[in-house]
C-alpha positions in Angstrom: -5.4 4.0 31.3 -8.0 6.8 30.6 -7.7 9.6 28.4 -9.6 12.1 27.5 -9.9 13.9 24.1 -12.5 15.8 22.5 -14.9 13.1 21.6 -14.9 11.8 25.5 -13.0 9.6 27.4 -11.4 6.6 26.3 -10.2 3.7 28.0 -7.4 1.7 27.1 -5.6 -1.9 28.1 -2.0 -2.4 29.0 -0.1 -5.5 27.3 3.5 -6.1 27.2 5.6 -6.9 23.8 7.1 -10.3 22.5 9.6 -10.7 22.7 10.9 -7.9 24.6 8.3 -8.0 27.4 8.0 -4.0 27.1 4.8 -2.3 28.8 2.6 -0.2 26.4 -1.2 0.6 26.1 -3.7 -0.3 23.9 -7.1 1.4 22.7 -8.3 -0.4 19.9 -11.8 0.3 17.7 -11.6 4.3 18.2 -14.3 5.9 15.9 -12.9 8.9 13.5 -16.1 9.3 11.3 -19.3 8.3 11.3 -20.6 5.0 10.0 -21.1 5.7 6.2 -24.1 4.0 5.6 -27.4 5.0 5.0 -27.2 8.0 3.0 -23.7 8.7 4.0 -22.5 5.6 1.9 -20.3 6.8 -1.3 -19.6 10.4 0.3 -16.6 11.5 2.1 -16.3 10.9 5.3 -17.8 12.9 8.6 -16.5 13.5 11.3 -17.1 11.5 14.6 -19.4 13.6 16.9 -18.3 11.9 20.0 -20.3 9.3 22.9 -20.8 9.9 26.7 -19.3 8.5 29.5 -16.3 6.1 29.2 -15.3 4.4 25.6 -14.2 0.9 26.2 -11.9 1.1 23.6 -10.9 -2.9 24.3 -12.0 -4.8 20.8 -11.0 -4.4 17.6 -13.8 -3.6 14.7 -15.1 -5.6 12.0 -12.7 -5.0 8.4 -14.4 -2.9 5.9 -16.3 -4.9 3.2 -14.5 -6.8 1.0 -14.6 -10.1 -1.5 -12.4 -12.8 0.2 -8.9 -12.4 -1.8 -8.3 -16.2 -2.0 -11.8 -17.3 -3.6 -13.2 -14.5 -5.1 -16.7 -15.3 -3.5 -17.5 -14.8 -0.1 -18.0 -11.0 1.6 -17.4 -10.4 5.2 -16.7 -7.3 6.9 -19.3 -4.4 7.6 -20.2 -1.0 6.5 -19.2 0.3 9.9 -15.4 0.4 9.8 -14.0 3.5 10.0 -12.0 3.0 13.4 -8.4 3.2 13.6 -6.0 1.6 17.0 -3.1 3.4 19.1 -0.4 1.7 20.7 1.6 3.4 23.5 4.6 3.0 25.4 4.2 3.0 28.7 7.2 5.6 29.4 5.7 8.9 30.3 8.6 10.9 28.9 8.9 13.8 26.2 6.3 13.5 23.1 6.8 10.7 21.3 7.1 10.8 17.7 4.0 9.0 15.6 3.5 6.9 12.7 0.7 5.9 10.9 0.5 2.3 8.8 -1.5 2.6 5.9 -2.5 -1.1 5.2 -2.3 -2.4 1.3 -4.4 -4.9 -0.8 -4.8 -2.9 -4.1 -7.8 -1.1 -2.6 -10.2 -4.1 -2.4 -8.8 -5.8 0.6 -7.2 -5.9 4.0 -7.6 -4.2 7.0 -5.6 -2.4 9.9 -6.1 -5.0 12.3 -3.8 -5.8 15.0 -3.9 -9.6 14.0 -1.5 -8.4 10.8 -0.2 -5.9 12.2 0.4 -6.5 15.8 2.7 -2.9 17.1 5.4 -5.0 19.8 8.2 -4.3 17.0 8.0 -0.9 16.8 6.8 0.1 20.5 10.1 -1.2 21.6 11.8 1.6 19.9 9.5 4.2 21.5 7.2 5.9 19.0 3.5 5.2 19.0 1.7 3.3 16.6 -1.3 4.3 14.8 -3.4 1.8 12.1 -6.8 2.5 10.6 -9.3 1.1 8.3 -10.2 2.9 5.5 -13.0 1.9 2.9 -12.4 -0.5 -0.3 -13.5 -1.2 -3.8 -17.1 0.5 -4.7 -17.4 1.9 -1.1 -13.9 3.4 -1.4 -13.8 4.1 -4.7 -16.8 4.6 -7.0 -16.5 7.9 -9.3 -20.2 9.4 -10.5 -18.0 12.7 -10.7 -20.8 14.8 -8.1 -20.7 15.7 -4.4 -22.5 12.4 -3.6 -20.3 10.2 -5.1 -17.0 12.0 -5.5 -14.9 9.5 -5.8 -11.8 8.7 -3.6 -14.0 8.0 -0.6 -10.8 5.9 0.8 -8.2 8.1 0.4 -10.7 10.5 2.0 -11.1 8.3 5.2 -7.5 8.0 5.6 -6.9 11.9 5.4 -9.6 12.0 7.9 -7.8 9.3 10.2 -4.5 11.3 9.9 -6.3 15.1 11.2 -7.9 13.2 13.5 -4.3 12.3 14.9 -3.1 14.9 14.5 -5.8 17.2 16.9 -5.7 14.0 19.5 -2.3 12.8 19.7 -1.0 14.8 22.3 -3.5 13.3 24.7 -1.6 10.3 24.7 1.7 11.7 24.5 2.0 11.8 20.8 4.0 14.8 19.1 1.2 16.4 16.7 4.1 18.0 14.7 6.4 14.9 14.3 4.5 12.3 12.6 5.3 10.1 9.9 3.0 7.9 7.8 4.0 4.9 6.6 2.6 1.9 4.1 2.9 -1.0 1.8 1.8 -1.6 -1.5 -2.0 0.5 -2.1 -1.0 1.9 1.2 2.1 3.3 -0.2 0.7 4.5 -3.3 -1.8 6.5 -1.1 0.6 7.9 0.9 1.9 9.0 -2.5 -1.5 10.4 -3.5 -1.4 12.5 0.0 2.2 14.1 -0.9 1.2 15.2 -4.3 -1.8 16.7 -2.8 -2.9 19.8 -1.5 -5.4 18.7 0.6 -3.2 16.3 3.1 -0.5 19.4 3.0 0.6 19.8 6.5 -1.2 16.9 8.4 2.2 14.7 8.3 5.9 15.4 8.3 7.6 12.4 6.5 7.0 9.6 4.7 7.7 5.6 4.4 6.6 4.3 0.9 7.1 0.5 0.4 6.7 -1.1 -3.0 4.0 1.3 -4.3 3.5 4.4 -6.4 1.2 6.5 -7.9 2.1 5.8 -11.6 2.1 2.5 -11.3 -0.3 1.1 -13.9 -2.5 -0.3 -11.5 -3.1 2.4 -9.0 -5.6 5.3 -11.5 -8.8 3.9 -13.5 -8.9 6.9 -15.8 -12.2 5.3 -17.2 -13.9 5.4 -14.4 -17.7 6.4 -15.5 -17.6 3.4 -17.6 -17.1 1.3 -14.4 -19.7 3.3 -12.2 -22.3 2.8 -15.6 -21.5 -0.4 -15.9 -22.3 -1.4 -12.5 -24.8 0.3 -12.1 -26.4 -1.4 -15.1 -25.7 -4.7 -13.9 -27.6 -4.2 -10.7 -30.5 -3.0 -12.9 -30.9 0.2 -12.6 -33.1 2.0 -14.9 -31.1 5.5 -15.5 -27.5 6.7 -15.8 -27.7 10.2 -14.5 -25.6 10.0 -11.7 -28.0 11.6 -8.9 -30.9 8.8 -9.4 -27.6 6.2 -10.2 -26.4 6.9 -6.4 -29.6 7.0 -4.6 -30.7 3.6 -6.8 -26.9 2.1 -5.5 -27.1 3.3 -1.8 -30.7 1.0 -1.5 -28.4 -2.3 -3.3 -28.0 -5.1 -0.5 -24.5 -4.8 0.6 -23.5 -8.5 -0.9 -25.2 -7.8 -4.1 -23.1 -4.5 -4.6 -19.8 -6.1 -3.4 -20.6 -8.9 -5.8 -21.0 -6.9 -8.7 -17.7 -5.7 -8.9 -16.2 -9.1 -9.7 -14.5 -8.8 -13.1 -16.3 -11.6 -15.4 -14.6 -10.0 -18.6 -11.8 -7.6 -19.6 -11.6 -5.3 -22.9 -9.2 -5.9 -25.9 -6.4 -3.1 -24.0 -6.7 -4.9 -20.2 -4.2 -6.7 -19.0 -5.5 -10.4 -17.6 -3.8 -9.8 -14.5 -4.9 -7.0 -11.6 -7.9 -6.0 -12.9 -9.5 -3.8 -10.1 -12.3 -1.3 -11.5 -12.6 0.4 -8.2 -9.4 2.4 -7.0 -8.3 6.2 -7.0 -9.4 8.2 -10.1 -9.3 12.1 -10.8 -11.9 13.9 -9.7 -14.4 16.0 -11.3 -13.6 20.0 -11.1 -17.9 20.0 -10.6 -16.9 17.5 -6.9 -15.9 20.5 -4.2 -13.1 19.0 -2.0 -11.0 17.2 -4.7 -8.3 15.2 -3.4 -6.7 14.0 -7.0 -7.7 17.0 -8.8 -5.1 16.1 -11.6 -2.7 13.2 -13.3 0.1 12.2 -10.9 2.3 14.0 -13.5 1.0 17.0 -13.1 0.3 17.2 -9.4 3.8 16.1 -8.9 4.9 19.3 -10.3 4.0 21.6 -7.7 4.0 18.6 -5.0 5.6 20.0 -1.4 8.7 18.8 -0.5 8.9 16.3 2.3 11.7 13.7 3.9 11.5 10.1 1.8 12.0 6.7 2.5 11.3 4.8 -0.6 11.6 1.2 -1.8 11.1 -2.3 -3.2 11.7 -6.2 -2.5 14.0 -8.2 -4.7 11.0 -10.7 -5.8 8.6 -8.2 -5.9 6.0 -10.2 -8.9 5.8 -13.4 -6.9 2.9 -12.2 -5.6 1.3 -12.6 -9.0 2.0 -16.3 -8.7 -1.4 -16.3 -6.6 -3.0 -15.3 -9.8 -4.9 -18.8 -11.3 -4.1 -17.5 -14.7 -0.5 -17.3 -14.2 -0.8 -19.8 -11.6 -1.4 -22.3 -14.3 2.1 -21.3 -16.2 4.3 -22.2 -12.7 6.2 -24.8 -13.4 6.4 -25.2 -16.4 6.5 -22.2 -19.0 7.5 -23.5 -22.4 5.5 -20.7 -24.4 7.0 -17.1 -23.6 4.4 -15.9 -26.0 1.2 -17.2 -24.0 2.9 -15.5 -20.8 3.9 -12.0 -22.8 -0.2 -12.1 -24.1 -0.7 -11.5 -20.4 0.4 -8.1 -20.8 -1.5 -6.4 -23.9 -1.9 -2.7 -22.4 2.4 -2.9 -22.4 2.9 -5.4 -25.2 1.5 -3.0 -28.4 4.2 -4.4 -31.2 5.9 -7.5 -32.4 8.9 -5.2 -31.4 8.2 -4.7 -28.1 7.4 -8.7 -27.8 10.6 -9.5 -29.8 13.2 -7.3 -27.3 10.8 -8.8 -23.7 12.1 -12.3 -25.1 15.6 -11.5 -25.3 16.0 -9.3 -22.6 13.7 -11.4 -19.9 13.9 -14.9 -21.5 17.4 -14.7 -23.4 15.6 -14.7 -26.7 13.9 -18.6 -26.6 11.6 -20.5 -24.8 13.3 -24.0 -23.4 14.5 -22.4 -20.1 14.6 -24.5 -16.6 11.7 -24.0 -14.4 13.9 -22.2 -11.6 15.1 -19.7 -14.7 11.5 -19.3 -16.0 10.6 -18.8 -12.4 12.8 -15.6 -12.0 11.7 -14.4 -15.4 8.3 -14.3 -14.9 9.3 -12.6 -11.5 10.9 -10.2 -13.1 9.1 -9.0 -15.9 5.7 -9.1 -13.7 7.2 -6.9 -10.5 8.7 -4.4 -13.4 5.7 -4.1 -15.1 4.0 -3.3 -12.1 6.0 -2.0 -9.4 10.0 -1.7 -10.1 9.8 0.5 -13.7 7.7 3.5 -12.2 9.8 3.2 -9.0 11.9 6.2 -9.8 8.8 8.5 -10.8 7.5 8.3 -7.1 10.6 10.6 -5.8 12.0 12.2 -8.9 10.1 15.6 -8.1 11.8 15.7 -4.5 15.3 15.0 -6.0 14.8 17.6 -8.5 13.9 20.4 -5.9 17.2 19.4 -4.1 15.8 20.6 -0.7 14.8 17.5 0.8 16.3 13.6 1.5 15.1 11.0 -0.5 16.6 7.6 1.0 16.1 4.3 -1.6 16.7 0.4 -0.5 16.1 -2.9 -2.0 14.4 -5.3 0.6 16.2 -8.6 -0.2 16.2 -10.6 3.5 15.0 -14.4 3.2 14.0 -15.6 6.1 11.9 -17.9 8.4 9.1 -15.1 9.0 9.2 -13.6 5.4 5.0 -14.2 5.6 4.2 -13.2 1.6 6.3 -15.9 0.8 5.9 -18.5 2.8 1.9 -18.3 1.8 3.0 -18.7 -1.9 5.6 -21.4 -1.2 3.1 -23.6 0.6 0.7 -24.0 -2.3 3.5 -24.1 -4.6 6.8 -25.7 -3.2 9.1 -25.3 -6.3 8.6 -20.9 -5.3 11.4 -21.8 -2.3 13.6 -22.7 -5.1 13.8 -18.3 -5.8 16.1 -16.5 -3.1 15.0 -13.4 -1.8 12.1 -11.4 -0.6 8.6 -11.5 -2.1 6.0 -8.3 -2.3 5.4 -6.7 1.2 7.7 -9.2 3.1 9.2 -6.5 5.1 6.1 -5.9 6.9 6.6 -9.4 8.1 9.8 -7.6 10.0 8.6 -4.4 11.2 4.7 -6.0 12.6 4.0 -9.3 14.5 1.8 -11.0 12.9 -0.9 -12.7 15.4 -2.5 -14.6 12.8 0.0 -16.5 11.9 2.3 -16.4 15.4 5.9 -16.3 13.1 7.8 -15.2 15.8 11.3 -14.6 15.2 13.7 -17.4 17.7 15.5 -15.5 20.4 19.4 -14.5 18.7 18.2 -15.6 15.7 19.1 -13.3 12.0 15.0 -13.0 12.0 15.0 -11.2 14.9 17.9 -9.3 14.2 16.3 -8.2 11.0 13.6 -7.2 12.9 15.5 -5.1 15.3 17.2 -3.5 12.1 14.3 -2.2 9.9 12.6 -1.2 12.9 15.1 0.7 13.9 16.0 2.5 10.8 12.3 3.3 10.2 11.8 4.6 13.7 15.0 6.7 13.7 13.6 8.2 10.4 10.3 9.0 12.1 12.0 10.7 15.1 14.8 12.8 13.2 14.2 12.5 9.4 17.7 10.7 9.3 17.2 6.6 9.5 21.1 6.3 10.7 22.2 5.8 14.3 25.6 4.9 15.7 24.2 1.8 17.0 23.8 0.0 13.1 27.0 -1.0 11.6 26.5 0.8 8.1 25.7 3.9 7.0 22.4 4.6 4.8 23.7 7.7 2.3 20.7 9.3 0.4 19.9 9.0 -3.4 20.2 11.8 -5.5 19.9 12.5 -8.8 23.6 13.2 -9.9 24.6 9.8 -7.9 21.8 7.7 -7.5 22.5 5.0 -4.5 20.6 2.6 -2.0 20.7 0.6 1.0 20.2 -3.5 0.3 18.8 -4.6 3.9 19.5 -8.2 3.4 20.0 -9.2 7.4 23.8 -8.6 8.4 24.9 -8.2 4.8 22.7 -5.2 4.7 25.0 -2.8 2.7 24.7 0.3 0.2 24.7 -0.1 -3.4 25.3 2.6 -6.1 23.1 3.2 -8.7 19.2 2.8 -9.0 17.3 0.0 -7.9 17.3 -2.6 -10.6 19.0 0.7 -13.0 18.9 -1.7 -16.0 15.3 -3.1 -15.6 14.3 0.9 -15.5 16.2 1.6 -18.5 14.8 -1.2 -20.2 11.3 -0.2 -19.7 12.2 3.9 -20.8 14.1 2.1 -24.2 10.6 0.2 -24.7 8.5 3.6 -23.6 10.7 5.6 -26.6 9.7 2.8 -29.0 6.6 2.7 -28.6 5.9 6.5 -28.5 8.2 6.4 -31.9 5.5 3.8 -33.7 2.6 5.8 -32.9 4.1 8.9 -34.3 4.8 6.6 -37.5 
């Protein structure tokens, strides 16, 4: 198939989807913006000017630069990343409604690549798939607050990828005005970053955010100049004005930048876990285009108002179990206090220490592994996900004018791919019941890589055909119900706060927040300490 859009002509493959055997097209590796390299590394992205004749648009494209996640050491990808992929059904019928995955790995890893997130879940309900790359760490996210170096360089390359939808989409059959971005973790907190700001007003019409918000404590480095300086410094260079800073850092070999960023030692107020020093920060009011031009708080307050699916996973801080310093703890913990010290930014009294212990670990240490397990579960995915949950949509149910739909991921099954990679290095994890950080993309993509493919008839592939479904009817109609599910998802609100547990066929709603007394918890321990620093 050939189609032809501003830039040129494109050519695409056909494939069929497992397991349904359903025709669709694919046209991988499709530029959106110039390579930024050269002198258009650390600036926003630019648009794509276009090629002649034919694009073969058969391959996908390298990942954009990274550290390997598992050791820390090794960088692969390439400067030259900014492509995104489209996958089609083959039904030439009425537009088809859009949505756009925006991939996680807290903004220093990961990629949109079809071998993660392979589209034959969601073509077979008829929308088209879009996924992108967008740049990470210090090529994403460096701050010298100036035109050069803005900041937000990744959150700029996926509002670029979204307009660049947007004004193509209809060549392929795509509805321009129904589209609906969706992502998990850093991808959902961007997504989040896009609704609070002005700048992405008007390029998409609703919005999936899994397990990821823009107060959660890791998602805004509000010291960012310190980073950029410090960085700098450590590659040797010889000034810290920011002009001769950013030409000095665009000449660094790319591995000798990347490897610069590797966290050797954290301050007194740091947590030891999630230390990233290169993800979204507010922007300068001397940068022109500011995409975060303010706090969260404050941009939330005049945020527009826009359909919601939001939610977590049950297990959401086992994906901290990956971390070798809290790695070491699992099994066993016998010292709650050695674990707590893990958390100094959120730990500031004895207090506050004294009322984690009884509320997480029942007050002592000599718990069985499988308790101290869930506990550090707990306290970890609270700490960083669950007790700012409520924040992300709080605005929308305040203005009343728009749904806001919440749900608990809690399915454990045989493709559940977080969790399985966690459970393999450490066999006593299959001991916990329930869903682990991002497992739900495990339902709604095929993942190549790892070819878990649900069995035919079996409650994998029925939770498959279930999130998929409510997600697509979302992204069609702004309402994730159909008459074809066997339950009805009610939205939250803030006079009777509900949500749907999708737990395979017991999927069911549930009123009251998510985790309500994990939330409450955190606000109590919020007041308290608020109250000592007055004193």
């Amino acid at each position: 198939m050939i189609i032809n859009i501003e830039q040129g002509a494109i050519q695409g493959q056909y494939y069929k989807t497992r397991p349904s055997n359903k025709p669709f097209v694919s046209f991988l590796g499709i530029p959106f913006a110039k390579p930024p390299v050269g002198e258009l590394r650390f600036k926003p992205p630019v648009k794509h000017p276009g090629w002649t004749g034919v694009y073969k648009a058969f391959s996908k494209k390298k990942k954009c630069v990274q550290l390997d996640p598992v050791s820390m050491e090794k960088v692969f990808g390439s400067e030259d990343c900014l492509y995104l992929n489209i996958f089609v059904p083959q039904e030439i019928n009425e537009k088809k409604p859009v949505m756009i995955f925006v991939h996680g790995g807290v903004f220093n890893f990961d990629s949109g690549s079809s071998n993660l997130y392979s589209p034959d879940y969601l073509i077979e309900e008829n929308v088209i798939l879009v996924t992108f790359n967008y740049r990470l760490n210090v090529l994403g996210f460096l701050n010298l607050d100036i035109d050069d170096c803005p900041g937000n360089m990744g959150l700029k390359d996926q509002l670029l990828a979204f307009k660049w939808v947007k004004e193509n989409i209809a060549a392929f059959g795509g509805d321009a005005n129904n589209i609906t971005v969706f992502g998990i973790s850093a991808g959902s907190v961007s997504i989040h970053c896009h609704i609070l700001s002005p700048l992405s007003k008007g390029v998409f019409q609703r919005a999936i955010m899994q397990s990821g918000c823009a107060f959660n404590p890791w998602t805004i480095n509000l010291k960012h100049k310190n980073a950029a300086l410090k960085l700098a410094a450590d590659l040797g260079c010889p000034s810290d004005d920011p002009h001769e800073i950013v030409q000095y850092l665009r000449r660094v070999p790319l591995n000798d930048l990347v490897n610069a960023t590797k966290v050797e030692s954290i301050s007194k107020e740091q947590r030891e876990i999630l230390v990233y020093q290169f993800v979204p920060t507010i922007e300068s009011d001397q940068v022109s285009e500011r995409l975060i031009s303010a706090h969260p708080e404050e941009l939330s307050k005049t945020a527009t108002s826009i359909p919601l699916i939001s939610g977590l996973t049950d297990l959401e801080g086992m994906v901290f179990f990956g971390d070798h310093r809290i790695g070491k703890l699992i099994p066993p913990l016998r010292n709650v206090e050695e674990f707590i010290e893990f958390f100094k930014g959120d730990v500031k009294s004895d207090e506050v220490k004294k009322r984690i212990r009884s509320f997480y670990f029942n007050g002592h240490d000599l718990k069985t592994d499988i308790e101290n397990l869930e506990s550090i579960c707990k306290i970890t995915g609270d700490v960083f996900f669950t007790r700012d949950f409520h924040k992300g949509f709080v605005h929308l149910l305040e203005k009343g004018n728009t749904p806001a739909y919440n749900y608990e991921f809690k399915f454990d099954g045989e493709i559940n791919l977080i969790k399985r990679f966690f459970s393999s290095k450490k066999p006593n994890l299959r001991k916990l019941k329930g869903a682990c950080h991002a497992d739900e993309t495990s339902y709604l993509f095929l993942a190549n890589s790892f070819e878990f493919t649900p069995k035919p008839n079996s409650r994998e592939l029925r939770m498959c055909r279930t999130i998929c479904k409510l997600w697509t009817n979302f992204a069609k109609t702004g309402n994730p119900n159909s008459s074809d599910l066997k339950f009805k998802w009610d939205c939250t609100s803030l006079e009777n706060p509900k949500h749907l547990s999708i737990d395979g066929d017991d999927t069911h709603m549930v009123e009251g927040e998510v985790n309500g007394a994990r939330v409450k918890f955190w606000k109590d321990i919020a007041e308290l300490v608020k109250l000592n620093e007055k004193l």
